[in-house]
C-alpha positions in Angstrom: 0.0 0.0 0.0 0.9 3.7 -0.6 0.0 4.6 2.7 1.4 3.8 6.1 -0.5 3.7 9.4 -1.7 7.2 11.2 1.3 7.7 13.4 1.3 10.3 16.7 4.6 11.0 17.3 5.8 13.8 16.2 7.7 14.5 12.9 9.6 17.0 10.4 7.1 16.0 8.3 3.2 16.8 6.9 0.5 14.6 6.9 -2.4 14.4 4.2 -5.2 11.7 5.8 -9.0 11.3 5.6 -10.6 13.3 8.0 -13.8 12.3 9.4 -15.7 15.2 11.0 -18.2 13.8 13.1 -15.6 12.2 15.2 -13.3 15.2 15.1 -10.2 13.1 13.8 -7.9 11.7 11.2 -9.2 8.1 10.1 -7.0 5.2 8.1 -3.9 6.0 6.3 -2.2 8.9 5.3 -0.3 10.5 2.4 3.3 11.9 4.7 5.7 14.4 3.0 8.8 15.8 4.5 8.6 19.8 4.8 10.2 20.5 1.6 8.3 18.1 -0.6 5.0 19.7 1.2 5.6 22.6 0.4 6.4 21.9 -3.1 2.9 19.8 -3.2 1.0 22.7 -1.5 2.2 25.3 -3.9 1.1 22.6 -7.2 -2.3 22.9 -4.9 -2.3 26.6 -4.8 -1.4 26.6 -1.1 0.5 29.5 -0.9 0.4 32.3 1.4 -0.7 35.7 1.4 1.3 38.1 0.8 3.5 39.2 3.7 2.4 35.8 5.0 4.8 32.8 5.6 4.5 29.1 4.6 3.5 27.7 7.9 0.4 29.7 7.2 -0.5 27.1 4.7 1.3 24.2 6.3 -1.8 22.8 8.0 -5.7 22.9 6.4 -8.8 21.1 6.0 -10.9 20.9 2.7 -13.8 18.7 1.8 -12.6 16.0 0.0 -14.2 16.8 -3.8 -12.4 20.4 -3.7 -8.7 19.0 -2.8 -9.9 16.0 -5.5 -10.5 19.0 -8.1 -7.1 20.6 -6.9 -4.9 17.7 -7.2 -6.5 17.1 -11.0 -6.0 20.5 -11.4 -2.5 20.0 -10.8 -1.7 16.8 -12.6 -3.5 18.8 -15.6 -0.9 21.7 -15.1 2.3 20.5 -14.1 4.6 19.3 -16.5 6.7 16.3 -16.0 8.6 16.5 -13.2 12.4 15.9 -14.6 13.8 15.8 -10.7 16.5 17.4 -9.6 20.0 16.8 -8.1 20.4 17.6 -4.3 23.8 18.1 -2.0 25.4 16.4 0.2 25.4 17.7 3.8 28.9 16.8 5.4 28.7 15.2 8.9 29.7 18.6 10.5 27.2 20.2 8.8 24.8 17.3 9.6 26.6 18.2 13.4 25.5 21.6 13.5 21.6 21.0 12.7 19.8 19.9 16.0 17.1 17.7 13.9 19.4 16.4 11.4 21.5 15.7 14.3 19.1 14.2 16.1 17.7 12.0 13.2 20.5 11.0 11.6 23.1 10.3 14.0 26.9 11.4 14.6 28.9 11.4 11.5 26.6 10.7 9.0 26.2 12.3 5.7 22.9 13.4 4.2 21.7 14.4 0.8 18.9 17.2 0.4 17.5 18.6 -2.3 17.3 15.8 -4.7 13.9 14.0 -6.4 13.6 11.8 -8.7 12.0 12.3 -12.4 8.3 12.2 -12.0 8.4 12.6 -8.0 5.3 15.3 -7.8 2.9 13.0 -10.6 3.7 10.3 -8.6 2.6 12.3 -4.9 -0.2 14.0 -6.5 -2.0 10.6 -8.3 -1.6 9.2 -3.8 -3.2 12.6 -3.0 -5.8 11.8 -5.8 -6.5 8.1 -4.6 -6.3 9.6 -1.0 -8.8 12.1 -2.0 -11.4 9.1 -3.9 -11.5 7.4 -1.0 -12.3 10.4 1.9 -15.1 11.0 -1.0 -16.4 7.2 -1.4 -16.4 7.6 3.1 -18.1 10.6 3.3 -14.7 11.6 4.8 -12.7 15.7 4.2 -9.1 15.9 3.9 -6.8 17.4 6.9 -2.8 18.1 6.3 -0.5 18.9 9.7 
């Protein structure tokens, strides 16, 4: 499966799962992005905030689940093919001197940032679209945190 169990701890991350109003919650799986890609996926939405605003404005949201269906087609209609793009490789001190990284990734470890892989954000967006088919088929909104 795409998705992954509804986690609660926290995370660098941003979740996209059914969201079931009467009972106030998140329900089933979830879609989970890391900040960057979210924000990448949220602007192909037309997330983005006001301006003057900042991201985290738009980093969290609810929708019913036809209107974030008709955005994600809307972006899969408008986005060309995603041809990726190389990251970086963060050296261990540099790794060292960011308190998450550090605490994720472990002394002396390397990280790469930045990169995706050709066809990355068709890929997300057609989870986001099952995601979205399936909060319709249950009666069921989307919620992103």
């Amino acid at each position: 499966s795409i998705y992954q169990p509804l986690r609660r701890e926290a995370t660098v991350s941003v979740q996209f799962a059914q969201f079931d109003r009467s009972a106030n919650a998140p329900v089933g799986e979830y879609v989970d992005f890391n900040n960057g890609r979210a924000m990448d996926i949220l602007a192909a939405l037309g997330f983005v905030p006001e301006p003057g605003g900042d991201i985290w404005d738009v980093m969290s949201g609810e929708l019913p689940a036809p209107e974030f269906l008709g955005r994600v087609l809307l972006a899969l209609g408008l986005a060309p093919v995603d041809e990726g793009c190389e990251g970086r490789v963060l050296t261990a001190a540099e790794v060292a001197a960011d308190p998450v990284l550090a605490h994720l990734a472990g002394p002396g470890t390397t990280v790469e940032v930045g990169a995706r892989r050709a066809g990355y954000m068709q890929e997300r967006l057609g989870e986001l679209r099952e995601l979205a088919e399936l909060a319709i088929a249950a009666g069921n909104d989307i919620a992103w945190a």
